[in-house]
C-alpha positions in Angstrom: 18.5 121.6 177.0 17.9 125.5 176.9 14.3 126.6 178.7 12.7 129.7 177.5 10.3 131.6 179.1 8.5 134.2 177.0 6.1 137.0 178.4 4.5 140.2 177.2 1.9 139.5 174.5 -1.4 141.1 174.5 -4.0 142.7 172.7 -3.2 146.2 171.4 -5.1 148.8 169.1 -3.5 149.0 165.6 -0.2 151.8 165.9 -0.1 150.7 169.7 3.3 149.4 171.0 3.9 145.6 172.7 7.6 144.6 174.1 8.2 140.8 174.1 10.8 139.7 176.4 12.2 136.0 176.6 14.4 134.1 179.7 16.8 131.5 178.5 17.9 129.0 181.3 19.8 126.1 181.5 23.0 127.2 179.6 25.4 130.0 179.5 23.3 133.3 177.9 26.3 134.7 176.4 27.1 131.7 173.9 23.5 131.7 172.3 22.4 133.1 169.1 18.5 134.1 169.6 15.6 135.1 167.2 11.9 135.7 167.5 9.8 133.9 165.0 5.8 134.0 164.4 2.7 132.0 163.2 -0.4 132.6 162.2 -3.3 130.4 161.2 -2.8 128.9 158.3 0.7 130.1 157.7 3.8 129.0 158.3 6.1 130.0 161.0 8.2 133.1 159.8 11.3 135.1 160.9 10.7 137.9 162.4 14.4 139.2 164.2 17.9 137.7 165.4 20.6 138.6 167.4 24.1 137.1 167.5 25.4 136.2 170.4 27.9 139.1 170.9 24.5 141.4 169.7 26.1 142.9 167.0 24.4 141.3 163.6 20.9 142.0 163.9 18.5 140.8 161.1 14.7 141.8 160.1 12.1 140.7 158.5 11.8 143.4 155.7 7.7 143.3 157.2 9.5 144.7 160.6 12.0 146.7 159.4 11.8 150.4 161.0 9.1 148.6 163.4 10.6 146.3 165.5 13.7 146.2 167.7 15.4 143.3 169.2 18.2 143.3 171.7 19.5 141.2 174.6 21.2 142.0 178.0 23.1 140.2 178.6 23.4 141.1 182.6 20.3 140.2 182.8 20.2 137.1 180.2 16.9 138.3 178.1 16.2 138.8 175.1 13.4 141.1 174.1 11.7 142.7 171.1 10.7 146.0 171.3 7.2 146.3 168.9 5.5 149.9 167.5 3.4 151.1 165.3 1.9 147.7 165.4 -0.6 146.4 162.7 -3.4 144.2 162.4 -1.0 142.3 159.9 1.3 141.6 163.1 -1.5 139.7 164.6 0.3 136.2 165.4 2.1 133.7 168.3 5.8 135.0 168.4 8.0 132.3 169.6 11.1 132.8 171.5 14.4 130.6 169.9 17.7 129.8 170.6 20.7 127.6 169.9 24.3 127.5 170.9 26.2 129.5 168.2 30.0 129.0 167.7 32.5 131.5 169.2 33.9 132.0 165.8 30.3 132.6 164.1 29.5 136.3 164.0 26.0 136.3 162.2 22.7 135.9 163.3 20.5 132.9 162.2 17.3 133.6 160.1 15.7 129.8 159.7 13.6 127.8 162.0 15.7 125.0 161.2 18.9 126.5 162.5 17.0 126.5 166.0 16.8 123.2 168.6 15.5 125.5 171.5 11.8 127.2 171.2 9.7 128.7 173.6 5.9 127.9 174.2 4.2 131.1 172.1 2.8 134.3 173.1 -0.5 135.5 171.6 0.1 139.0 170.1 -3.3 140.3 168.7 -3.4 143.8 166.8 -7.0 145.4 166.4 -7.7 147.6 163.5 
């Protein structure tokens, strides 16, 4: 079973930037495939970035797109999402996933579903 750790949520003033960075233990970093998802009350929880596990597909939310960043080190076996010009509309928990991705798989995975591995939530509220 994969642990995640998630830190870096906050409260931030609308066009303010946040960086979310997540931990995975308990497995080897390099053969998982990662994403950040997010919830809000009353919604469901949505995609917001993923990452292969060699790093090079990257997917985003078209909400995100020019916005967010997500990349992993892989020396230092975390993933983080990099966050600017942040709006009210961002206001959410993001959740840290991950699964074990094939070495023959070169995407990314965009569905909750595809995930067995979550983290507990960070609290990322955007003020207008």
């Amino acid at each position: 079973q994969v642990q995640l750790v998630e830190s870096g949520g906050g409260l931030v003033q609308a066009g303010g930037s946040l960086r979310l960075s997540c931990a995975p233990s308990g497995t080897t970093f390099e053969i998982l495939a990662m994403g950040w998802f997010r919830q809000s009350p009353g919604k469901e929880r949505e995609i917001v970035a993923s990452i292969s596990r060699s790093g090079f597909n990257i997917y985003y939310a078209d909400s995100v797109k020019g916005r967010f960043t997500i990349s992993r080190d892989n020396h230092k076996n975390t993933v983080n999402l990099q966050m600017n010009s942040l709006k009210p509309e961002d206001t959410a928990v993001y959740y840290c996933a991950a699964r074990r991705a094939p070495s023959d798989y070169t995407g990314s995975y965009h569905y909750s579903l595809e995930y067995d591995s979550w983290g507990q939530g960070t609290q990322v509220t955007v003020s207008s």
